[in-house]
C-alpha positions in Angstrom: -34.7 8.1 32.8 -37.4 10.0 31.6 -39.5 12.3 33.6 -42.9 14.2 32.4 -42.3 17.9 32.9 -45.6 18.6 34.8 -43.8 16.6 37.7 -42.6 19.3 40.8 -39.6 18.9 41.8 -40.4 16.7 45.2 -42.2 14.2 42.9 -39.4 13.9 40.6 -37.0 13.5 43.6 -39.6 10.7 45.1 -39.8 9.1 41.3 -35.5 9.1 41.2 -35.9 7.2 44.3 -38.3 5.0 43.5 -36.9 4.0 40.6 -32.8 3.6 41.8 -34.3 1.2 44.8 -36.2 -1.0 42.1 -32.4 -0.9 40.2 -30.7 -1.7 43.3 -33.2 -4.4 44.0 -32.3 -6.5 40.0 -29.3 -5.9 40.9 -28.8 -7.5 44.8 -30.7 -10.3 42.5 -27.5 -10.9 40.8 -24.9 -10.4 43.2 -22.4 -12.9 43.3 -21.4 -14.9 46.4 -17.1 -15.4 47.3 -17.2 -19.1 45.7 -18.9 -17.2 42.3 -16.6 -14.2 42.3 -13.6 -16.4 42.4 -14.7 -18.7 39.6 -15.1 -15.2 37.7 -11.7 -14.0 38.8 -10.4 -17.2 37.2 -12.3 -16.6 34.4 -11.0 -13.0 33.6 -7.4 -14.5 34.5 -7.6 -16.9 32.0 -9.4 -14.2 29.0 -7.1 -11.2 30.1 -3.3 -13.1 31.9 -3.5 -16.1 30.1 -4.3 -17.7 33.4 -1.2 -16.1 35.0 -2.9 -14.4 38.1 -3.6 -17.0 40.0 -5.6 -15.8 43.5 -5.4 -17.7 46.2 -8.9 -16.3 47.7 -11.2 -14.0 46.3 -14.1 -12.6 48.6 -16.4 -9.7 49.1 -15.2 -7.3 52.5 -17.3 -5.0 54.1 -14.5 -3.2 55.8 -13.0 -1.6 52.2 -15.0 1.9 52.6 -12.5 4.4 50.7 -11.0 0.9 48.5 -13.1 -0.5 45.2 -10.9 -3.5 46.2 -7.1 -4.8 47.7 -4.7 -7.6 46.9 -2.3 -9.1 48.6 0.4 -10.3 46.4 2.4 -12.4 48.6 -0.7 -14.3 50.4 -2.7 -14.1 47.0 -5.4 -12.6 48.5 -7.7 -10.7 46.8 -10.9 -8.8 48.4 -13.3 -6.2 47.0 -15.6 -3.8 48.6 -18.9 -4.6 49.3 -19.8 -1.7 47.6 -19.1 -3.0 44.5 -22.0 -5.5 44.8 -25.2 -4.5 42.1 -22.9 -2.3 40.1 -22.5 -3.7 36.3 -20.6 -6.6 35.5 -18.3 -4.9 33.5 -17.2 -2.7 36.5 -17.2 -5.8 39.1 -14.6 -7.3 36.2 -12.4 -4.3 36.0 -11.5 -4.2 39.6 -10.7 -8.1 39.6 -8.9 -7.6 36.4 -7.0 -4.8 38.6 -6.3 -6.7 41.4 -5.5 -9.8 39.2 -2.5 -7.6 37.4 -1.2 -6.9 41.2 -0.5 -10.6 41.5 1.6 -10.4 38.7 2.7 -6.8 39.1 2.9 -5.5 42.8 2.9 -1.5 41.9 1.1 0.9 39.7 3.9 1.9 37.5 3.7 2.0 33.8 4.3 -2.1 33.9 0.8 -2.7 35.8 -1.1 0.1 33.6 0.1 -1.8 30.3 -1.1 -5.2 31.3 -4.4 -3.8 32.4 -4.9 -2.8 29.0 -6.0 -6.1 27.8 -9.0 -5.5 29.5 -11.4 -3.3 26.9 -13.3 -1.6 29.2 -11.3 -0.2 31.6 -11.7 3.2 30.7 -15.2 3.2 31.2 -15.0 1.3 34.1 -13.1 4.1 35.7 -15.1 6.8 34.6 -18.2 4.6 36.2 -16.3 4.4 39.6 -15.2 8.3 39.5 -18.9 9.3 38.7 -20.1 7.7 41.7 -16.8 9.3 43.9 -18.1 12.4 42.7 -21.8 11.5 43.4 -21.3 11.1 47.0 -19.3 13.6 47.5 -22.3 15.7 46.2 -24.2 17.4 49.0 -27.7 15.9 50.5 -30.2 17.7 48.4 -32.5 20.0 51.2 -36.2 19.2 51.3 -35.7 15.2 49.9 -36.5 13.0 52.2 -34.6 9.5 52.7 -36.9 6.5 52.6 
């Protein structure tokens, strides 16, 4: 984002704001409900597994708060964090492409690392969901205001 220089430092906090909440605002737009995110999971199974990971339930939680997302091999369950919702696609796909590989491998050995290669953007994918680890970990800044 760009910011003119002759903005103080309050009005460039308030414009950050502004403009994350309009983000966050497209993005609810195209959250996905539980019957959409487990056609996807399919989808990803089929591109990624060759259709092997095979869920029986995929659906968003709201009780994940330190988890992107959890599987439960023997049930087939899979759930992901509700935290997740708005983020990009590509990040949404790389933690059901990891909790599809737990249905087919239940640890995270050197197996489960190689088969999550097939998806291409899992790298940046991480590094998306470590950036914003390290973002709230990041102390409130004094004098901002929460709207």
């Amino acid at each position: 984002m760009l910011i003119p220089a002759r903005m103080s430092e309050a009005e460039e906090q308030r414009w950050v704001r502004v403009m994350l909440d309009k983000l966050a605002a497209q993005e609810s737009r195209r959250t996905l409900g539980d019957a959409e995110l487990a056609e996807r999971a399919r989808r990803l199974s089929e591109q990624y597994f060759d259709g092997r990971a095979r869920p029986r339930s995929v659906r968003w939680v709201t009780n994940q708060n330190t988890r992107w997302g959890s599987c439960t091999p023997s049930d087939g369950s899979i759930r992901l964090s509700h935290r997740l919702q708005g983020m990009p696609e590509y990040v949404v796909d790389y933690v059901l492409c990891h909790e599809l590989a737990h249905l087919l491998v239940p640890g995270h050995g050197p197996r489960f690392w190689r088969l999550l290669e097939a998806y291409p953007r899992t790298e940046r994918a991480r590094g998306y969901l470590e950036g914003v680890v390290a973002a709230e970990r990041l102390p409130h800044v004094p004098g901002a205001r929460d709207e």
